[in-house]
BALO-113380 format. One record per residue (C-alpha): residue in one letter; chain; residue number from 0; y, x, z. Coordinates in Angstrom, 3 decimals, padded with zeros to 6 digits. Layout:
BEGIN
node aa A; ch A; i NUM; c2 Y; c1 X; c3 Z
...
! end
This chain:
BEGIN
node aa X; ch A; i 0; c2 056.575; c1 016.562; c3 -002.084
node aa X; ch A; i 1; c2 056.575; c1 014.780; c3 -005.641
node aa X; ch A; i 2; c2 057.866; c1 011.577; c3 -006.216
node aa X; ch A; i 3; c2 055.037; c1 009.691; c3 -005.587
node aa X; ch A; i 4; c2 055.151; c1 010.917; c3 -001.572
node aa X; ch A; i 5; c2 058.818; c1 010.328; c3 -001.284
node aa X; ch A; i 6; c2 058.480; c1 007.045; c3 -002.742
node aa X; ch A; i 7; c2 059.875; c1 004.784; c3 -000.083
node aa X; ch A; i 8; c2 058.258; c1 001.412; c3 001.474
node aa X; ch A; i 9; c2 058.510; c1 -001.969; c3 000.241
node aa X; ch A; i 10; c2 059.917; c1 -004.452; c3 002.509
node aa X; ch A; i 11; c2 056.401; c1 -005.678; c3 002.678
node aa X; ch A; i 12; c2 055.101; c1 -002.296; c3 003.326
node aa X; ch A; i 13; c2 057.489; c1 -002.803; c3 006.620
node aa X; ch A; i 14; c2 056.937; c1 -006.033; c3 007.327
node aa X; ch A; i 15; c2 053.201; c1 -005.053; c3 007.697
node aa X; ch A; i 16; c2 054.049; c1 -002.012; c3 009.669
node aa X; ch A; i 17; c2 056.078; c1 -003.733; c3 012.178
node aa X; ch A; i 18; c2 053.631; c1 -006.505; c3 012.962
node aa X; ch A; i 19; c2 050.821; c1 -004.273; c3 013.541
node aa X; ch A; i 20; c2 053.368; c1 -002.410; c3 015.894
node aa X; ch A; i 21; c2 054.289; c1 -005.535; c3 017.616
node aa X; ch A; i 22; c2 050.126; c1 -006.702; c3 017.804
node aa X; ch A; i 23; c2 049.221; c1 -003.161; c3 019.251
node aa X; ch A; i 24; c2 052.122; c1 -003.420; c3 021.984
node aa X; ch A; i 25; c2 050.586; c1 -007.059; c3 023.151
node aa X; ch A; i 26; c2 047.068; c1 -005.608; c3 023.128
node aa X; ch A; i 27; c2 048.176; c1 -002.658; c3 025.945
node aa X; ch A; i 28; c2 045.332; c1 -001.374; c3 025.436
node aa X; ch A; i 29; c2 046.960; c1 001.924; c3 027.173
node aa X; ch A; i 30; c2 046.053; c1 -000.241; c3 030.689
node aa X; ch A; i 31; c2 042.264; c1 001.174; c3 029.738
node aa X; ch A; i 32; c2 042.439; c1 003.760; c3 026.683
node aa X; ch A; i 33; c2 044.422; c1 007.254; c3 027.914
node aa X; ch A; i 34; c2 045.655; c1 009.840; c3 025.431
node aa X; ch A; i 35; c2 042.267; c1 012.083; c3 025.798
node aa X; ch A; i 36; c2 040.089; c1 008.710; c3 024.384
node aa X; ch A; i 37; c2 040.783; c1 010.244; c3 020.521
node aa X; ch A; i 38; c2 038.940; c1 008.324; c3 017.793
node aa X; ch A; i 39; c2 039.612; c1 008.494; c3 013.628
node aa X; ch A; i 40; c2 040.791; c1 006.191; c3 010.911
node aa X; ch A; i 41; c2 039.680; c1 007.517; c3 007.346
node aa X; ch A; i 42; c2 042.987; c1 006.684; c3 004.823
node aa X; ch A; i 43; c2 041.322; c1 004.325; c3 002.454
node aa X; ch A; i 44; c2 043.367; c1 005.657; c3 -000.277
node aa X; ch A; i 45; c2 043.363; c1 009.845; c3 000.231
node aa X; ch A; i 46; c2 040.375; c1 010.161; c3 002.375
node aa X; ch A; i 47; c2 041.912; c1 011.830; c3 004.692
node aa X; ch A; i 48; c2 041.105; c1 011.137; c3 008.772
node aa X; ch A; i 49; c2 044.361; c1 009.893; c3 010.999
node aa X; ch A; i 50; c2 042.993; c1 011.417; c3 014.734
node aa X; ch A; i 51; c2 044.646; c1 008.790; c3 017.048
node aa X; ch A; i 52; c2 045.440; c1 009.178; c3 020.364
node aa X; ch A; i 53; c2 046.946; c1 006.248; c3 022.295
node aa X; ch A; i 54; c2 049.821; c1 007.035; c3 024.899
node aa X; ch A; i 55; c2 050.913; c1 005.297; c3 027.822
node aa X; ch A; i 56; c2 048.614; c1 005.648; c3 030.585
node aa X; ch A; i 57; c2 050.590; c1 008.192; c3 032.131
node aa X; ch A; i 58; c2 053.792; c1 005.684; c3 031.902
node aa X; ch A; i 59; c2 055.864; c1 007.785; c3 029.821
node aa X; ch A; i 60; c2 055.658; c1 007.514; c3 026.474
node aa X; ch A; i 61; c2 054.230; c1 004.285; c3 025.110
node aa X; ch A; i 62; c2 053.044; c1 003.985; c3 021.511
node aa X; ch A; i 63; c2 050.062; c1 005.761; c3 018.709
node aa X; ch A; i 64; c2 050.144; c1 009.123; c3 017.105
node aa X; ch A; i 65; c2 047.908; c1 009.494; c3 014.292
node aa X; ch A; i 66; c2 047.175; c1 013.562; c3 013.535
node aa X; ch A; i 67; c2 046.460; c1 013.835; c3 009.825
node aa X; ch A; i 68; c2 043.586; c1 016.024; c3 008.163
node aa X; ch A; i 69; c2 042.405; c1 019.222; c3 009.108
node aa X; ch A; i 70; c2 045.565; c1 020.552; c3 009.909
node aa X; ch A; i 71; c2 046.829; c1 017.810; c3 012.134
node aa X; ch A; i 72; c2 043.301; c1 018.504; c3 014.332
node aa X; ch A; i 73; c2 043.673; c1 021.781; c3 014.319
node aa X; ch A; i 74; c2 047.449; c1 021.133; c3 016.695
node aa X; ch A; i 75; c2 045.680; c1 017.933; c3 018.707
node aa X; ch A; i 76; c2 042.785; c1 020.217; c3 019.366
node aa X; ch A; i 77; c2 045.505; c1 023.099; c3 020.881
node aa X; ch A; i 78; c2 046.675; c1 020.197; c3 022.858
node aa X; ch A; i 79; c2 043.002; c1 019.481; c3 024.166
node aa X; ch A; i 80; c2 041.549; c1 022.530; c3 024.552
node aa X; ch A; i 81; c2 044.090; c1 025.047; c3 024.847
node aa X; ch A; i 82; c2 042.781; c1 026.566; c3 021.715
node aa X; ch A; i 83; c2 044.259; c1 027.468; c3 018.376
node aa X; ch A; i 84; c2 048.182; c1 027.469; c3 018.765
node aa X; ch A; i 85; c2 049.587; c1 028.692; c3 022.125
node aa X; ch A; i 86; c2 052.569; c1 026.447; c3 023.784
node aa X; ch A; i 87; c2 053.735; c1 029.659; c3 024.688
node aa X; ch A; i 88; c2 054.566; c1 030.362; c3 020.441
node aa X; ch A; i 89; c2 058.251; c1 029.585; c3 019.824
node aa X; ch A; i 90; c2 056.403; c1 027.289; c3 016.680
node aa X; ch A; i 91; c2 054.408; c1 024.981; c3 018.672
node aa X; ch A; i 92; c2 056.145; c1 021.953; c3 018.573
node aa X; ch A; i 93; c2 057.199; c1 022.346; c3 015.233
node aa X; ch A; i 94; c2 053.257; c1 022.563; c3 014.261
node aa X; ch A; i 95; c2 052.546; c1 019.041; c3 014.129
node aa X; ch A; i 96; c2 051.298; c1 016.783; c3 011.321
node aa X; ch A; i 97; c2 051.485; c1 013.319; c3 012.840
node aa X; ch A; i 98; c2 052.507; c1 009.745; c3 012.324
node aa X; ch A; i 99; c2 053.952; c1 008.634; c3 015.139
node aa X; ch A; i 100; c2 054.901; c1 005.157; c3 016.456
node aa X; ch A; i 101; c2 056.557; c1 004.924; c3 020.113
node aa X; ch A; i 102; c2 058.038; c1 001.949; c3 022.041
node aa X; ch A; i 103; c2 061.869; c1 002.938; c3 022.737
node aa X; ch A; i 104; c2 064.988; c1 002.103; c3 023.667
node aa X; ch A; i 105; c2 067.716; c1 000.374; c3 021.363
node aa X; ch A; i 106; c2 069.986; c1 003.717; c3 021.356
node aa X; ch A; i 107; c2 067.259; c1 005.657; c3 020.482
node aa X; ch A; i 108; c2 067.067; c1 004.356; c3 016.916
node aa X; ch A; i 109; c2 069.032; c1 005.438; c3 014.142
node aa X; ch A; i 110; c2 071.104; c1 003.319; c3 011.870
node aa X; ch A; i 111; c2 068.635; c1 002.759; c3 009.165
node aa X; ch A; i 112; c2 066.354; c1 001.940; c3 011.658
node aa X; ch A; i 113; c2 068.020; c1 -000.816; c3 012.632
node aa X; ch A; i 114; c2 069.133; c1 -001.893; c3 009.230
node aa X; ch A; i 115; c2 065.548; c1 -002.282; c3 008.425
node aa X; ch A; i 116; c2 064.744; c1 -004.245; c3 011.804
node aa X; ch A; i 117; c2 067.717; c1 -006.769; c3 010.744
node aa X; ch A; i 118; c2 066.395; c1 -007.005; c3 006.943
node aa X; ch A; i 119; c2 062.625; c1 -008.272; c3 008.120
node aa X; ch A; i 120; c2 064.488; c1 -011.064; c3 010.745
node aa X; ch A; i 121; c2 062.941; c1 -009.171; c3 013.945
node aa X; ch A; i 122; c2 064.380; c1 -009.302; c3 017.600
node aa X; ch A; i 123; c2 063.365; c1 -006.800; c3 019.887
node aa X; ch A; i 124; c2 064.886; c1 -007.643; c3 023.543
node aa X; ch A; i 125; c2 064.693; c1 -004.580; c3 027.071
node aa X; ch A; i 126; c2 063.773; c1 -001.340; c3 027.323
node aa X; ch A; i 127; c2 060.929; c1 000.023; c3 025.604
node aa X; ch A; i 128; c2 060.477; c1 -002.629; c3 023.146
node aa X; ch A; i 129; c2 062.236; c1 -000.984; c3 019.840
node aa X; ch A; i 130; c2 059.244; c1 000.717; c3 017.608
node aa X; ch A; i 131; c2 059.997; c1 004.047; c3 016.612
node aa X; ch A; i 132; c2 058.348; c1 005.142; c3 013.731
node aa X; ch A; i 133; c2 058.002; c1 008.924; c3 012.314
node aa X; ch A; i 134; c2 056.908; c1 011.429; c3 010.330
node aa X; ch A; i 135; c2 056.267; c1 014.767; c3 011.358
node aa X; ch A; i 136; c2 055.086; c1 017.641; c3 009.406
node aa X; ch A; i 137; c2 055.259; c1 021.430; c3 010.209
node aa X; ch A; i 138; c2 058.450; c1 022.965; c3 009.554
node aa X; ch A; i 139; c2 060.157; c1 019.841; c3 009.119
node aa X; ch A; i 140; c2 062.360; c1 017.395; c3 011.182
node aa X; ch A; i 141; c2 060.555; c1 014.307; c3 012.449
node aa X; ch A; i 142; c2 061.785; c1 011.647; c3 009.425
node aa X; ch A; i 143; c2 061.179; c1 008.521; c3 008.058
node aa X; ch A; i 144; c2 057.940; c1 007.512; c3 006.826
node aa X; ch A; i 145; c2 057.720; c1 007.342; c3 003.289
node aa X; ch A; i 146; c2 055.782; c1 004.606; c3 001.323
node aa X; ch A; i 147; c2 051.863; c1 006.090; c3 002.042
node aa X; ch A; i 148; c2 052.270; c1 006.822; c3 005.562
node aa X; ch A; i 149; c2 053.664; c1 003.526; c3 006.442
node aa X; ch A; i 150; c2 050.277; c1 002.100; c3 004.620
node aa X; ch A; i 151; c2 048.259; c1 004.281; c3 006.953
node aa X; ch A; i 152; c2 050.172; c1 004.093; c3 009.785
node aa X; ch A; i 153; c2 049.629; c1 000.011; c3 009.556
node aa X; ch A; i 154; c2 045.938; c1 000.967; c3 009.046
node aa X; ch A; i 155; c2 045.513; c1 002.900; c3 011.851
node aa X; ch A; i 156; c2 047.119; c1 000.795; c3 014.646
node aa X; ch A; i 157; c2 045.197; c1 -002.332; c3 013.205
node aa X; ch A; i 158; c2 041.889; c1 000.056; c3 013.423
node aa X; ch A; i 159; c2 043.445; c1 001.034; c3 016.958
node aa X; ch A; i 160; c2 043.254; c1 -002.407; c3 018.239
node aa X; ch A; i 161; c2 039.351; c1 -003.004; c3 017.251
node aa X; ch A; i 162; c2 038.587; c1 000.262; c3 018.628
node aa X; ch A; i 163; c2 040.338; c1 -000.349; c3 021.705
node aa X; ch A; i 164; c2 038.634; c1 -003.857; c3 022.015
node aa X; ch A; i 165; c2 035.440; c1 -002.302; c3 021.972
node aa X; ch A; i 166; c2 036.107; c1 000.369; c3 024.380
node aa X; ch A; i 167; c2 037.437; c1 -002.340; c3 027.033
node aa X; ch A; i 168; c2 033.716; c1 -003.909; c3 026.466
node aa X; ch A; i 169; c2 032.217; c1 -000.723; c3 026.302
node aa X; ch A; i 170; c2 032.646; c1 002.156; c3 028.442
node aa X; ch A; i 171; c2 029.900; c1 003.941; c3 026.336
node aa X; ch A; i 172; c2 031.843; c1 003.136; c3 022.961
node aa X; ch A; i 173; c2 033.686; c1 006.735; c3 022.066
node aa X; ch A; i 174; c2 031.748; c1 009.567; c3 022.811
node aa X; ch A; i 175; c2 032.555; c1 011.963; c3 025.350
node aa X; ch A; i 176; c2 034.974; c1 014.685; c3 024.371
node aa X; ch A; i 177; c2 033.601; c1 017.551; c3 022.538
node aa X; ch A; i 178; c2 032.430; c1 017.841; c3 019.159
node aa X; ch A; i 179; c2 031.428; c1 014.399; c3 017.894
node aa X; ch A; i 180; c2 034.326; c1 011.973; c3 016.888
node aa X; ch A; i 181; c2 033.799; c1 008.260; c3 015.624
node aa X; ch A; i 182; c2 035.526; c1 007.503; c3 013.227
node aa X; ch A; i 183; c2 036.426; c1 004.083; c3 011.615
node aa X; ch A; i 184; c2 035.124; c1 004.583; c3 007.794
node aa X; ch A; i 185; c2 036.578; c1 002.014; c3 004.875
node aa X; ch A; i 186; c2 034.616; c1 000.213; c3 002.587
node aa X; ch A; i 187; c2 035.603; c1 -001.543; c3 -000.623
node aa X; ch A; i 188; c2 034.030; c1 -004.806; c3 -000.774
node aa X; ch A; i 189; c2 034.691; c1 -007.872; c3 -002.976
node aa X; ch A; i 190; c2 036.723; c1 -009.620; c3 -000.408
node aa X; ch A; i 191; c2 038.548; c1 -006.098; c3 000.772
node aa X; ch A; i 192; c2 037.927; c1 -003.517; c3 002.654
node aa X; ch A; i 193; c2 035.289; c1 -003.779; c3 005.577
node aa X; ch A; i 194; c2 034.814; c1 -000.984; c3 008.049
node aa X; ch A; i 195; c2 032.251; c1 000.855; c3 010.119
node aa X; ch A; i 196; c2 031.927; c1 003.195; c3 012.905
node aa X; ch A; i 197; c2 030.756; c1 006.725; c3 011.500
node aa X; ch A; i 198; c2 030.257; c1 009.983; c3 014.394
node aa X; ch A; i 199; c2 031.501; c1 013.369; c3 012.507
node aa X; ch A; i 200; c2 031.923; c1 016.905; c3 013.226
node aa X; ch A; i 201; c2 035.598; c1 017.855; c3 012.383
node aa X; ch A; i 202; c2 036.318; c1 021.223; c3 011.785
node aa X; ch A; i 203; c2 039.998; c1 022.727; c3 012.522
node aa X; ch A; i 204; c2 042.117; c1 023.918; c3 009.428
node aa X; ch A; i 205; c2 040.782; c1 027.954; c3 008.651
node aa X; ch A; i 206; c2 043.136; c1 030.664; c3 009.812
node aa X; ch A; i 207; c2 045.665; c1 032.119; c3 007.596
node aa X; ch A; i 208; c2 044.121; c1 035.582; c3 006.475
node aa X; ch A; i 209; c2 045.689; c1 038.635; c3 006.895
node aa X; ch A; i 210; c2 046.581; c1 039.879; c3 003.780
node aa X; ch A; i 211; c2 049.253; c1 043.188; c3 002.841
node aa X; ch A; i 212; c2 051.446; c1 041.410; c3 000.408
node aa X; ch A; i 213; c2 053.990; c1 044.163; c3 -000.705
node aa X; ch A; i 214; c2 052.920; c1 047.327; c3 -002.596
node aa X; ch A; i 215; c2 051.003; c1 049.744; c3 -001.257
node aa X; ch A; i 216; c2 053.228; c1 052.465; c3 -003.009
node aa X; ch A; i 217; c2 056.371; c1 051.196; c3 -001.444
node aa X; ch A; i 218; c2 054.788; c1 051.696; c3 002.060
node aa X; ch A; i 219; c2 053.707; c1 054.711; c3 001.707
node aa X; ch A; i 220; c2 057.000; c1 056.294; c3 000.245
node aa X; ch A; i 221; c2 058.605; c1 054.313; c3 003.298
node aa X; ch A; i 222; c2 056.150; c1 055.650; c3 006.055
node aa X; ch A; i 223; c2 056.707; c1 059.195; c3 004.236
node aa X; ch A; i 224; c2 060.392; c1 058.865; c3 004.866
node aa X; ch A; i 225; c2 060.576; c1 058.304; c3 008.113
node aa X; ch A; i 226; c2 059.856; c1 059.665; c3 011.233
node aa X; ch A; i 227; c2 057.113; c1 058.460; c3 013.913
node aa X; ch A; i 228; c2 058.454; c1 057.360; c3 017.156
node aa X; ch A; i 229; c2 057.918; c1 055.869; c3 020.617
node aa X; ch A; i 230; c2 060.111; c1 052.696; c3 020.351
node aa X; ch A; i 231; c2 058.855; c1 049.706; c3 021.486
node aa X; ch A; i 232; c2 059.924; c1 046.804; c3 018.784
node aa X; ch A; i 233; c2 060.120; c1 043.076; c3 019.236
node aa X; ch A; i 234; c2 059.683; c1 041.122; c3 016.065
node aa X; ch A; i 235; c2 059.700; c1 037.354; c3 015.774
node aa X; ch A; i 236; c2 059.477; c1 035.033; c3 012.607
node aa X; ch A; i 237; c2 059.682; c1 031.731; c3 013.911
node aa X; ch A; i 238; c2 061.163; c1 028.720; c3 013.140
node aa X; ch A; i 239; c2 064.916; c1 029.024; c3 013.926
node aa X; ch A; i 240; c2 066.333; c1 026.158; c3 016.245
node aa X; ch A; i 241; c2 068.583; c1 024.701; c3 013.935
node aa X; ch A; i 242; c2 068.006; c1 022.200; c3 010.622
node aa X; ch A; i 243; c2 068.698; c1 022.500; c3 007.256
node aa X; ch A; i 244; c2 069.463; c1 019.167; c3 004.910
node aa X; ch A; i 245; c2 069.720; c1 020.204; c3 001.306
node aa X; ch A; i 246; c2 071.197; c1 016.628; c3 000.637
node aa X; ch A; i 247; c2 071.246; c1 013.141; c3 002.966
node aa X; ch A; i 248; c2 068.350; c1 011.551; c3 001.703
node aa X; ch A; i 249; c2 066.044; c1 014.881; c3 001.826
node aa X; ch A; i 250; c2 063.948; c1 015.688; c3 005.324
node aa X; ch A; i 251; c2 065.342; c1 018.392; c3 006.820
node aa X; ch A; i 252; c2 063.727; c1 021.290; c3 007.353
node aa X; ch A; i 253; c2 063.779; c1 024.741; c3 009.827
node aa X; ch A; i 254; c2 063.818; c1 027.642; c3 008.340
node aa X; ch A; i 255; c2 062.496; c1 031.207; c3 009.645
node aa X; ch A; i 256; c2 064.726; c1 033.160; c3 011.422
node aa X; ch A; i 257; c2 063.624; c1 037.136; c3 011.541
node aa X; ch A; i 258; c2 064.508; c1 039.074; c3 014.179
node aa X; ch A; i 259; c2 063.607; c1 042.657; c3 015.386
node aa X; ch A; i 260; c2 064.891; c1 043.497; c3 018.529
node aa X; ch A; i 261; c2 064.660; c1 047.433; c3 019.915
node aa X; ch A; i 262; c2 063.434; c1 047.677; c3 023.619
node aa X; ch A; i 263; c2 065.110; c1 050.593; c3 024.831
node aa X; ch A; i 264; c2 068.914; c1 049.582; c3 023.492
node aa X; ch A; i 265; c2 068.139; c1 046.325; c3 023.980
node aa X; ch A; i 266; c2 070.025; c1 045.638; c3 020.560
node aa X; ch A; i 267; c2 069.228; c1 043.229; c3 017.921
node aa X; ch A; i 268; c2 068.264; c1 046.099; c3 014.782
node aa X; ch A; i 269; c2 067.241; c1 043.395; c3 012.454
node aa X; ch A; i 270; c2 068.057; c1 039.789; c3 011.294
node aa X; ch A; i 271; c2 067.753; c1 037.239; c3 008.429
node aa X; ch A; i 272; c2 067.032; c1 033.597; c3 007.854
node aa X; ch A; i 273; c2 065.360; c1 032.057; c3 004.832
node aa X; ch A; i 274; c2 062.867; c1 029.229; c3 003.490
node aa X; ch A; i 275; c2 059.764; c1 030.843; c3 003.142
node aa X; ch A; i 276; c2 057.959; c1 030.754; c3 -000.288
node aa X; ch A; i 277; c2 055.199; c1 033.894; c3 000.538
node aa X; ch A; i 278; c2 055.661; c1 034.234; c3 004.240
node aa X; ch A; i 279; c2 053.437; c1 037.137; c3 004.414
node aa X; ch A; i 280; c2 055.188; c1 038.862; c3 001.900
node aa X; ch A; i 281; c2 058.747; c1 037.727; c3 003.378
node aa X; ch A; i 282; c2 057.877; c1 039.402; c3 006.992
node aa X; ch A; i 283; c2 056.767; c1 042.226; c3 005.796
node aa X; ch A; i 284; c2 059.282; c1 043.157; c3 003.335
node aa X; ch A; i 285; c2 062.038; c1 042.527; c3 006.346
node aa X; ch A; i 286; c2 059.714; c1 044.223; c3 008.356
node aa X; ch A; i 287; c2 059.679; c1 047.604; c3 005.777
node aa X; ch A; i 288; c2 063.590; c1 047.172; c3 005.343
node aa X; ch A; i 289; c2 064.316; c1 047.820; c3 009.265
node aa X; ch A; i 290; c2 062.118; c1 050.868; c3 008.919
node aa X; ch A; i 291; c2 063.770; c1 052.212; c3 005.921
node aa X; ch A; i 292; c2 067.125; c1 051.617; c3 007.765
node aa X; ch A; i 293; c2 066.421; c1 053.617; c3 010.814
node aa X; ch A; i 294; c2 064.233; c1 055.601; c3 009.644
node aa X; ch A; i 295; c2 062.432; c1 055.297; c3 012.419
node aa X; ch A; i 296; c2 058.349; c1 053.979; c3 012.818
node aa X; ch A; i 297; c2 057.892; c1 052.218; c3 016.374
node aa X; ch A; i 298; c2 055.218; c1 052.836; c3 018.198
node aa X; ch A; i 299; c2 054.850; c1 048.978; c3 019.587
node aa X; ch A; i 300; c2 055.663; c1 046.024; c3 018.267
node aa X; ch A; i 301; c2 055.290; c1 042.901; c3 020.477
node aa X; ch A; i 302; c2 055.227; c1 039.386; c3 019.037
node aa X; ch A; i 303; c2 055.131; c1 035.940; c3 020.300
node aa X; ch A; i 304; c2 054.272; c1 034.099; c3 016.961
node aa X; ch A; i 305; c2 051.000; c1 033.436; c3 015.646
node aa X; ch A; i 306; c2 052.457; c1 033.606; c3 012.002
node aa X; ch A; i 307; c2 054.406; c1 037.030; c3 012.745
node aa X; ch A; i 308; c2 051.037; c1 038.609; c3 014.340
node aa X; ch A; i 309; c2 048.853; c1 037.947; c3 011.416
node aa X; ch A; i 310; c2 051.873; c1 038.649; c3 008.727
node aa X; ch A; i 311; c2 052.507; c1 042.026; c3 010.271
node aa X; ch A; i 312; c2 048.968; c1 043.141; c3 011.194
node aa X; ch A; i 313; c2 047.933; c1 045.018; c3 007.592
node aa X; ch A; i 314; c2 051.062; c1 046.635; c3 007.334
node aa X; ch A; i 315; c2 051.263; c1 047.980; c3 010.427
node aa X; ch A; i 316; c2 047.632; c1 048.988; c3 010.083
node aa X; ch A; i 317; c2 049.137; c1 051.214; c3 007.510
node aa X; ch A; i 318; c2 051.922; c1 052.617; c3 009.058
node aa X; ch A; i 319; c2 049.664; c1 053.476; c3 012.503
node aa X; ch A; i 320; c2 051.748; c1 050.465; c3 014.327
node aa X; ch A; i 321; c2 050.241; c1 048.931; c3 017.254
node aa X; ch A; i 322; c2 050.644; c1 045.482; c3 017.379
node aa X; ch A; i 323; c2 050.949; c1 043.808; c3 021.465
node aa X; ch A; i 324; c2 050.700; c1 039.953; c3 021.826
node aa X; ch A; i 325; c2 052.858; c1 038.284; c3 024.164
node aa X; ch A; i 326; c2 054.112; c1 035.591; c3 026.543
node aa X; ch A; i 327; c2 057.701; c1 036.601; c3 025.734
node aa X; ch A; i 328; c2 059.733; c1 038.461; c3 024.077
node aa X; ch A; i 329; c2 063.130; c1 039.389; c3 026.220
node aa X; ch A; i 330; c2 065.615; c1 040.351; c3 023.891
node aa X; ch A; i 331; c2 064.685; c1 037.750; c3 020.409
node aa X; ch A; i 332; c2 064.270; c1 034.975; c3 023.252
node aa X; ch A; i 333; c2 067.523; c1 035.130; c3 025.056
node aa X; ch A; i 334; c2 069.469; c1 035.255; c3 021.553
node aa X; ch A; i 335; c2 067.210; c1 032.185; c3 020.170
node aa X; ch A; i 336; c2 068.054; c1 030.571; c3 023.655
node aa X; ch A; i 337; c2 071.696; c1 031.045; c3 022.562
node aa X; ch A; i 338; c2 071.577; c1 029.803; c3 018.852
node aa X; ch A; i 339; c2 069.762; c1 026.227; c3 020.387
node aa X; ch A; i 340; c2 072.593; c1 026.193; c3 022.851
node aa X; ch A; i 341; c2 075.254; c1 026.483; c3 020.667
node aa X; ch A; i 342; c2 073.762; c1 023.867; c3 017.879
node aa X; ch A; i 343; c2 072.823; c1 021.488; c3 021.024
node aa X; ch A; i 344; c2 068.755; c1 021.628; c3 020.210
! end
């Protein structure tokens, strides 16, 4: 992120963002709208459509979250449809590109949240009254908004409340779900911005392609070296379940965490962590390296992870590796189970 992204909001900025919190909490409009009714707001300023779905019908949690761009349809869509990214992949939740505002508990907020409540004058008195606003983006921590999401955040729960007007006068007003959205469309005009209802076609965010990202020489010396087996590999590179803060005002962020696990000792034969710069290249390279140490070629590899499958699938083209997709993966998930355990995830 550059500066301009980190920059952080103005006191008006939040001043703005709390009153359209506290306008969209009187409206309710959860009493009529549920969390399937999904309708866009286009970000005057990047283009870019916030997919909003409003929460609270089922009387858990209250409050708006706003999927951003391609990518943040792509994870509402796996929501919807049970397309796209599995719940069953060890990434899932950590998939998510959302602003998020929810209706919580005093305790629930952080220090500078409450700093910035006492700043703007506000009281917030019960349970479920606090707004809770967040930023979540894959890979990352759910953090503080920074000075352009607060902007569209504020748009999108003032667009929330004229869409959710309408729909309490009109059944009819969203279309039924499939593949036609509306989606409120800005306008610059000489006395500001005027909106309009426009139906569109989203399309999810393209697949990563499969791609072999080390050298084809080093593979082939490697799969020369080493003998042909029938071990049955598991291999995850998911997001670990812990956090990494590079300093206190930075987002934190998870790193992978690589694992090969061997079926038949029921050992962990391979393990690193790291930021990822070429995943691809990264997963296949501590792929190669497990190889090289055993000297052995499995015959089956299962994996759980979306981003592991498609990493590993050219290279173990090459090395006449069959690749087995998952619900689970015994030995990788009961030491992840651990690591969360011991750093209270």
């Amino acid at each position: 992120m550059d500066k301009v992204e980190n920059a952080i909001p103005e006191m008006e900025d939040y001043r703005r963002l709390y009153q359209a919190a506290e306008d969209f909490k009187q409206l309710a409009c959860w009493k009529w709208m549920s969390d399937i009714d999904i309708f866009g707001v286009q970000d005057p300023v990047s283009g870019e459509i916030g997919y909003c779905s409003v929460m609270g019908a089922s009387g858990k949690l209250v409050g708006l979250a706003v999927y951003v761009g391609d990518e943040g349809f792509t994870y509402l869509q796996s929501l919807l449809e049970e397309c796209g990214i599995e719940p069953t992949d060890p990434d899932f939740e950590l998939m998510q590109r959302c602003l998020l505002v929810v209706f919580e508990n005093r305790e629930e907020l952080t220090k500078r949240d409450l700093e910035i409540i006492k700043m703007l004058g506000l009281k917030f008195r019960g349970r479920k009254q606090w707004p809770l606003f967040r930023s979540l983006l894959p890979g990352y921590h759910p953090w503080y908004l920074n000075q352009a999401e607060a902007r569209f955040l504020t748009i999108c729960l003032e667009q929330a409340q004229e869409v959710a007007r309408a729909c309490r006068e009109n059944r009819n007003y969203l279309p039924l779900r499939g593949f036609v959205y509306l989606v409120r469309v800005p306008e610059s005009g000489e006395e500001g911005l005027r909106w309009s209802d426009k139906h569109i076609y989203p399309c999810p965010a393209p697949a990563p392609k499969p791609r072999l990202a080390v050298k084809q020489k080093l593979v082939q010396a490697i799969k020369e070296s080493c003998r042909v087996s029938d071990q049955v590999w598991e291999v995850d590179a998911s997001f670990a379940p812990v956090t990494i803060q590079e300093d206190r005002n930075s987002r934190p962020y998870y790193p992978r965490l690589f694992l090969c696990g061997d079926t038949k000792s029921g050992l962990i034969i391979g393990y690193d962590m790291f930021k990822p710069n070429d995943l691809p290249k990264e997963i296949q390279e501590r792929f190669l390296q497990v190889v090289a140490e055993t000297k052995t070629i499995p015959q089956l590899v299962a994996t759980q992870n979306a981003a592991t499958r498609t990493a590993l699938q050219p290279l173990a083209k090459k090395l006449g590796v069959t690749l087995l997709k998952v619900r689970a993966l015994p030995i990788i998930g009961a030491l992840r189970e651990e690591m969360a355990r011991r750093s209270g995830v």
